[in-house]
N, C-alpha and C positions, 0 to 999 in steps of 0.2 A: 281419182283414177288417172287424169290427164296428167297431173305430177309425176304420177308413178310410172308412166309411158314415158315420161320425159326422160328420169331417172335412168330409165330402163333403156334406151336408146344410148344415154351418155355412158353410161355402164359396160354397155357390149362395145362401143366404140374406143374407149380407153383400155378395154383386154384386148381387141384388134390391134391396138396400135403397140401394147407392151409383146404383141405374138410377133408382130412384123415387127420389132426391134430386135427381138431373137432372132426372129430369120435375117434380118440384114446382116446382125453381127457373124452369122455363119455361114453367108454367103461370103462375107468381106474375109473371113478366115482362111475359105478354099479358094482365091480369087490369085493369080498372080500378081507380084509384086510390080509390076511392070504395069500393069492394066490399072491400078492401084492411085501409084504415083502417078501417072496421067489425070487423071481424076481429080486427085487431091493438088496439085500444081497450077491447076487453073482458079484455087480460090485464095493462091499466095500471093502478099502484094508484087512480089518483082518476078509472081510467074514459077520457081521453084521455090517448093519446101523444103527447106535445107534438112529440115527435121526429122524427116521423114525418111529414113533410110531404109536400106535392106537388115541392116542387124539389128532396127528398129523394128520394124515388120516381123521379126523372127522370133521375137521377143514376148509380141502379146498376140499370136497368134495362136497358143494353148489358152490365155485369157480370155481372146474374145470367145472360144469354142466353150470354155464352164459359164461364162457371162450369157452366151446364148441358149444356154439349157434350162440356165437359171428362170431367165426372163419368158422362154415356152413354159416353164413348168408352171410359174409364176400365174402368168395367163389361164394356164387349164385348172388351176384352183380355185382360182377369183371364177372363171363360169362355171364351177363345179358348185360354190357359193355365193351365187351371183342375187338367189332369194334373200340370205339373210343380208347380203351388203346392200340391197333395197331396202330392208327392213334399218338398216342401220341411216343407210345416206335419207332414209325422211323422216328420222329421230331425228338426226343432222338439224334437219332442214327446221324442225319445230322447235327445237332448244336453241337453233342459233336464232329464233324471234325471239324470243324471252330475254337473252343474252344481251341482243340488240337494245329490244326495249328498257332493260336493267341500267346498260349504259347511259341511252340517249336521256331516262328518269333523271338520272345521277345529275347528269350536266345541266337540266333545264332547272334543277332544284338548284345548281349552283347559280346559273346565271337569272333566274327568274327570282329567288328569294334571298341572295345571300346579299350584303351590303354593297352599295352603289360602292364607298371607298374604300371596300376589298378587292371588288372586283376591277376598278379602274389600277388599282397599286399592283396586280397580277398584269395588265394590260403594260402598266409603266417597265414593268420586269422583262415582258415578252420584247419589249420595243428596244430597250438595252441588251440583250442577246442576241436578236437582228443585226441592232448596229455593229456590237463589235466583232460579230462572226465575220461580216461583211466587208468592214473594216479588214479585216487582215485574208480574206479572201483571194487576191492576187497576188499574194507576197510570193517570188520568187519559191517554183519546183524543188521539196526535198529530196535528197538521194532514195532513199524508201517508196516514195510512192513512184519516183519517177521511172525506176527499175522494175515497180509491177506491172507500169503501164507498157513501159517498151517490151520488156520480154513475154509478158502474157495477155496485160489489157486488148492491146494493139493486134495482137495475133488471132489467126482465124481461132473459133471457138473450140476447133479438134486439137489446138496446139496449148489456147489458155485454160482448159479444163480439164487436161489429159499429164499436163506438164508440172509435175508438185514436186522438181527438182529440189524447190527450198522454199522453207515456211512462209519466204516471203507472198507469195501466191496466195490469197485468201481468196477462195475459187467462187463462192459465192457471190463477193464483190467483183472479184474478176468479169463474171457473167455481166453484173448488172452495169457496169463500166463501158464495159463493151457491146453493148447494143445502147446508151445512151451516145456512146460516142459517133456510129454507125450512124445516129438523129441528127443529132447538135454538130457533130466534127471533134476535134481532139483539142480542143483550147482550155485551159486550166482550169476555169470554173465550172468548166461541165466533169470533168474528172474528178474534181471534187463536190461535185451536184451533191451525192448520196449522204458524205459526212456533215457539209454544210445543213442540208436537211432535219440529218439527225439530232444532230447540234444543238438548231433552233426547238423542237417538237420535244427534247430534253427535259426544257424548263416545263412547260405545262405539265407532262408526263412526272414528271420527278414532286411537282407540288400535289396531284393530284393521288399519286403514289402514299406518299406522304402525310396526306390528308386522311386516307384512308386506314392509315398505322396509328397514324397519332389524332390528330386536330387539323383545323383551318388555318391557322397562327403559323404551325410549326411548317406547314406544305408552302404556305408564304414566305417564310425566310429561306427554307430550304432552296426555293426557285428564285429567288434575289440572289443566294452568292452562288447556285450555278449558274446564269444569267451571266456572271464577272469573271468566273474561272477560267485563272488566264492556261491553267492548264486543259481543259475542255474547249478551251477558244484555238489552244492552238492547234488540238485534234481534229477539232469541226471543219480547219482548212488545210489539211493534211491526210489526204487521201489513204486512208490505213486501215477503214473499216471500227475503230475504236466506238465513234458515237456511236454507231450502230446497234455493237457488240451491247452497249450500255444503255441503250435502250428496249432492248431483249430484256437484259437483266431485270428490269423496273418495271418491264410487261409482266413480266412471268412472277414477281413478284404482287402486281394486282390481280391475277390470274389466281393464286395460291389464295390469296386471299376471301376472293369471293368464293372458290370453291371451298372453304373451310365451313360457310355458309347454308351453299345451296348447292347441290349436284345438279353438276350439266354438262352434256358430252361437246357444246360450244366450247365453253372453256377448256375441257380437256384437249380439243383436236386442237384449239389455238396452241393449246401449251408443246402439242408432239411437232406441230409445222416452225414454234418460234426455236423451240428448243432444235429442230433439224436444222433447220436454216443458221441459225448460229455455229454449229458445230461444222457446217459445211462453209461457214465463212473461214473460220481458221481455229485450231484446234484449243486456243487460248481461251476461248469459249468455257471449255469444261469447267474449269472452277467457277465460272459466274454459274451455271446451271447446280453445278454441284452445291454452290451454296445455298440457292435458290429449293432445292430437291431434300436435302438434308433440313431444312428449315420445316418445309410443309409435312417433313416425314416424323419428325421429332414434336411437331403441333399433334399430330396422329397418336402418337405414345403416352403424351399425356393428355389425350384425350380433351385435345381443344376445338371439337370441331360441333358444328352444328347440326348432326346428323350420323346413320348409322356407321362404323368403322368399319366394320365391314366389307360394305359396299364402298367408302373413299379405299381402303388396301386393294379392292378389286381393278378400279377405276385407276391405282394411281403404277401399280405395276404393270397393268395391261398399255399402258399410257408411255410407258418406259421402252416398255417391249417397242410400241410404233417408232420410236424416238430412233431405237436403234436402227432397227429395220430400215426407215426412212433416210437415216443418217449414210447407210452399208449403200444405197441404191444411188444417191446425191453425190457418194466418193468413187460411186463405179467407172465412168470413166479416166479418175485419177486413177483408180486401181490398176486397171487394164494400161492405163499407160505410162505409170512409174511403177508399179507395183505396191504391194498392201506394204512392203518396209518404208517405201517412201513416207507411210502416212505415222506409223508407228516408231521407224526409227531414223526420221530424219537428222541429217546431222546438225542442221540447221537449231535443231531443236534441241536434241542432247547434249551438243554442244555448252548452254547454256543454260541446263534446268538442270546439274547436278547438285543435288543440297550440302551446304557446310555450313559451320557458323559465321565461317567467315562472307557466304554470299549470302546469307539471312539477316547481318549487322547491314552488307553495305545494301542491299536492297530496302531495308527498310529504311533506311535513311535516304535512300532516293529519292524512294515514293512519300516520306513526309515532306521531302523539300517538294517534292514537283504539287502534291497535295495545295501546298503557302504557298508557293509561289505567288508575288505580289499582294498576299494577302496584308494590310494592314495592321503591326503585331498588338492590336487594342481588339480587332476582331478573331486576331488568332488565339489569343489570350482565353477571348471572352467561347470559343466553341471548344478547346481544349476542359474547360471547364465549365460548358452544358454537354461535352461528350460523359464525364466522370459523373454528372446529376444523373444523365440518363439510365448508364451503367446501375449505380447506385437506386434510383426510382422506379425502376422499368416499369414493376407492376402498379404506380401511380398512373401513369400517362398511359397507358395500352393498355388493352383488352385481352392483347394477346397472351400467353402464357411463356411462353417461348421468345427468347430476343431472337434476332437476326444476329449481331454478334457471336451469341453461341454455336451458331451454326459457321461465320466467318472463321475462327478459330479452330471448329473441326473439321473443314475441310482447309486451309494453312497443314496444321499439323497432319492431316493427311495425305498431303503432297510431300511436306518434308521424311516422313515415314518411307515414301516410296521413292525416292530420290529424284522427283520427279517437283521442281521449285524454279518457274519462272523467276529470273534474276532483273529484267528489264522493268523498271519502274511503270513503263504506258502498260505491261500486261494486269497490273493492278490496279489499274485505272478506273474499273468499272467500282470498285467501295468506296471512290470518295463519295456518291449521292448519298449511299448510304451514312456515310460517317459525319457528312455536314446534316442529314438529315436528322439525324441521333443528338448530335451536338444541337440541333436546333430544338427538338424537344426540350430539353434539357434547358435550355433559355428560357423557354416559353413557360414548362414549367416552374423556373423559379422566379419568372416575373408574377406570375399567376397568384403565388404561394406567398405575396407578400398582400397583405392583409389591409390596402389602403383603397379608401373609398374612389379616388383620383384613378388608380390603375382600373378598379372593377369597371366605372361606369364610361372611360374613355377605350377600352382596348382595344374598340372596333376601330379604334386611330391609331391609338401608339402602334401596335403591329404591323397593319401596314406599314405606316411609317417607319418603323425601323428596318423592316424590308428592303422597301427603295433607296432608303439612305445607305445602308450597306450596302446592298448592289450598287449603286451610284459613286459611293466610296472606293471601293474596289475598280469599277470599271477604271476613275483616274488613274488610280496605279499601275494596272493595267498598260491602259496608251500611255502613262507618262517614262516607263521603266521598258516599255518595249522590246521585255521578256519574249514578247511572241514570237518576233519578228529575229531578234538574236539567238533564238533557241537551236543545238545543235542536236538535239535527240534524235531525229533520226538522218540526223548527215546532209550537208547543205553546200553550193556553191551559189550563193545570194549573185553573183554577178556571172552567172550564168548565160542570161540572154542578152549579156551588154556586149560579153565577150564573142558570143555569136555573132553578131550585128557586127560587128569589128572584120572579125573572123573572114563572113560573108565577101566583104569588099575586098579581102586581103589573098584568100586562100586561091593559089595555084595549081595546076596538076605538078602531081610530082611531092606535094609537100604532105606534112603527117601535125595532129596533134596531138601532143604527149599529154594525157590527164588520168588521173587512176581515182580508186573509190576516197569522197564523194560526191567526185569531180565528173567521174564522165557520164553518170544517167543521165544527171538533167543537162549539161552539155549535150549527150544523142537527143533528149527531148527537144529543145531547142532549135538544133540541127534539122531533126523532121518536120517541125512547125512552120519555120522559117525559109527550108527546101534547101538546104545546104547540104553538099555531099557528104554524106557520113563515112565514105570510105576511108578519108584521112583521121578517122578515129581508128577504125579497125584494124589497118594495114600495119604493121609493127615498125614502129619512131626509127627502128633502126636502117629500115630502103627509104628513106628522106632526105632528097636533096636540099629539103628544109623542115626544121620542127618548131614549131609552136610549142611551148612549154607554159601548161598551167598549173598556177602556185600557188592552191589552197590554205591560205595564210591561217584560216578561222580551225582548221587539222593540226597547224605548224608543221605542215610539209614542205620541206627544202629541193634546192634544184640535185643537191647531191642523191638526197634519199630518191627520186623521183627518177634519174637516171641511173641508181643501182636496182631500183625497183624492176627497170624496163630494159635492163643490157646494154643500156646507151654509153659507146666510148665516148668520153668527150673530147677527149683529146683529138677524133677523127673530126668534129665539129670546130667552128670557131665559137670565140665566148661569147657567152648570150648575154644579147641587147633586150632591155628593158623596154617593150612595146607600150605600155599603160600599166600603170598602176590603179586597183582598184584597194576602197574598201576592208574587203577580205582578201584579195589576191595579188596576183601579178602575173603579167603576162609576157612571157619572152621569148622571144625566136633567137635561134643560129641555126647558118650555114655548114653546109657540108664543105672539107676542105679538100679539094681536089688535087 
């Protein structure tokens, strides 16, 4: 009874609060614009919201008025049904014991029974994923992330969750950037707190994943060469939301799983918050869910599951239904402040997902290099060929009935059908665990299948050991080739805060810096970090009685292109002297000639 009072209080308190978001949003609609911008100016850093204009205001002011109908209506249903969602929230509350309990079983049978030198060889893997995330942790600000963080990370929360100008926004991450930043302050590693995180929690997750498909073997090797993945390494310190995203993927994947098992509305509400929450990071999302959805639906068909079908088709559509719901409420103040095209038909996005064969050749050949990457070609050899065992054995090593692949492929061809095909190789980032993880079966079983007394009775060794040794091999190649660090996938000025630091001591009023994309995010980052005026970014190179000229060498961007880029006569300048040479750049200033 005291639960259900509890329940019952948190219940009516959360339809209060979704009614009074109605009413604000419809007070704030018949409010003048005047009264408005006072209001909202006092939580901008320099005092005015540039943002926030009058034909900005005019815009979602029929928004906010369906958004607050929505959200009253919304309210009077939920207390209209406020018995049966008590009924439901302490089902909730009992199936998430069970759920709990199921997991915490799992883990104490791993760690209490399974071999001392399995379990240290997993512990050795965790501590190689630490070090090299860690390891490249403060490498110089990407253009990509550093462009999230200034235009939306950094900005009040009405401007970085309302603003889905361009896909680069993953509004989820956004959030959660920007209230760590608000704790910690704006310094690099906290901006990449989230993916670093995710990064690390990867390898456990993805062995564990994987243990649960196949074997103990195959979840071990699988979490050795993600542990090394220099392409995983470099997104774990690259603020972009990636690990993340692939960490959803490999939940919701053990989520599908155990519900094939046992019905439990735990697992379900995990599956509708992971699956929102994902979709509300960035819309790239979709396919990892869609593989994911298509997988556990096609286990449904042929009737692989451990219990009535029935009730999973009830459980797994009404589960969709929240998904969306959740997802519609999570975009609403995108909605209201770019509009529902921003979300549907960014150009950001169309741009680049129109399918040919010709973007189906190069994309695939992206994501295999980015896949190898530093991969050592004896290891790459040896998983291309326990990827094709796997294919070929599936029903030896799994239980399952249904591969993941088949589901991979139908949704691929799905997208291509709809002209709707991510061309960016990190968008297909999230199948590599999968595909090392398939590959790794496929090892395991044809080490297995060999018929020698030597393999039966040591394997509680060899496997580890091959493990470690492969992640250990990798990692070398790794730091020796310093792919990570050279990598230009999402746009780089490596000497970014040297040139700052220079800059600092040098920079005049009066004078301007010329740098174009993907030169000047993390130059403004920098800028801001360091307290350097940013106006001489913004002001145009052309009212400069001096310009600074930065020379993104690792683009091959030239002084000519650079000043046809930005109007710049040169002839009104004298020739530009060579301040320092970096690295990847160069930096030059001239004078205006009077």
């Amino acid at each position: 009874m005291r639960k259900c009072n509890i329940f019952k209080n948190i219940l009516i308190l959360f339809i209060i609060l979704i009614f009074l978001c109605g009413i604000l949003q419809l007070g704030v609609s018949y409010s003048s614009f005047e009264t408005l911008k006072q209001r909202i100016d006092v939580f901008s850093l320099d005092g005015s919201a540039d943002v926030f204009t009058q034909s900005f205001f005019s815009k979602i002011v029929k928004k906010l008025r369906i958004s607050s109908a929505l959200f009253i209506v919304l309210s009077v249903i939920l207390y209209s049904i406020k018995g049966k969602v008590l009924l439901f929230l302490t089902s909730l509350l009992e199936s998430m014991k069970d759920f709990i309990k199921d997991i915490l079983e799992t883990f104490r049978k791993i760690i209490c029974e399974e071999d001392k030198i399995h379990i240290f060889a997993l512990l050795v893997i965790i501590v190689i994923a630490v070090f090299l995330r860690s390891y490249y942790l403060l490498q110089p600000i990407r253009y990509d992330e550093a462009h999230m963080f200034n235009a939306y990370a950094s900005q009040p929360l009405y401007i970085g969750l309302t603003n889905y100008s361009t896909a680069n926004n993953h509004l989820f991450h956004t959030f959660l950037i920007h209230i760590t930043c608000l704790i910690f302050g704006d310094k690099l590693w906290v901006i990449r707190l989230y993916d670093f995180v995710a990064g690390i929690l990867m390898v456990p997750v993805s062995y564990m994943v994987m243990r649960m498909f196949y074997n103990k073997y195959t979840g071990l090797i699988t979490a050795g060469i993600i542990a090394s993945s220099s392409a995983l390494i470099e997104f774990s310190t690259n603020a972009r939301s990636y690990p993340i995203i692939i960490m959803i993927f490999l939940i919701l994947f053990a989520v599908f799983k155990y519900l094939k098992n046992k019905r439990s509305i735990a697992a379900w509400f995990l599956f509708v918050i992971l699956s929102s929450i994902g979709l509300h990071t960035t819309v790239a999302t979709i396919p990892c869910i869609g593989i994911a959805v298509v997988w556990f639906f096609l286990s449904i068909v042929f009737n692989d599951m451990g219990y009535s079908r029935r009730l999973i088709l009830k459980d797994f559509f009404l589960s969709l239904f929240f998904v969306i719901c959740l997802t519609l409420i999570l975009y609403s103040p995108a909605i209201i402040g770019s509009g529902l095209n921003s979300i549907t038909g960014n150009l950001a996005i169309k741009e680049f997902t129109v399918f040919s064969f010709a973007n189906l050749k190069y994309t695939s050949v992206a994501v295999w290099n980015l896949f190898n990457r530093d991969v050592p070609y004896v290891i790459y050899l040896v998983l291309i060929f326990g990827f094709v065992i796997s294919l070929l054995f599936h029903k030896k090593q799994s239980n399952d009935r249904v591969s993941i692949f088949i589901a991979v492929v139908f949704i691929i061809a799905l997208m291509a059908l709809s002209n709707n095909f991510p061309i960016f190789a990190r968008h297909w980032l999230f199948l590599l665990p999968i595909y090392i993880g398939m590959a790794s079966a496929g090892v395991v079983f044809l080490i297995r299948s060999i018929r020698l007394k030597i393999i039966t009775k040591y394997r509680h060794i060899l496997f580890p050991s091959l493990s470690v040794f492969a992640s250990l091999w990798i990692c070398l190649c790794v730091v020796g080739s310093q792919s990570v660090y050279y990598s230009n996938v999402t746009g780089t000025l490596r000497a970014a805060e040297d040139i700052t630091s220079l800059l600092k001591q040098t920079i005049e009023p009066g004078d301007r810096v010329l740098a174009i994309c993907p030169s000047d995010s993390p130059l403004l980052y920098y800028f801001n970090l360091h307290n350097v005026s940013t106006k001489v970014l913004f002001d145009s190179p052309a009212t400069g009685d001096r310009i600074f000229i930065v020379v993104n060498l690792s683009e091959k961007q030239t002084l000519k292109y650079l000043f046809r880029k930005y109007g710049v006569m040169a002839t009104n300048y004298s020739t530009p002297r060579l301040v320092k040479k970096y690295e990847f750049a160069n930096l030059y200033v001239m004078n205006r000639i009077h």
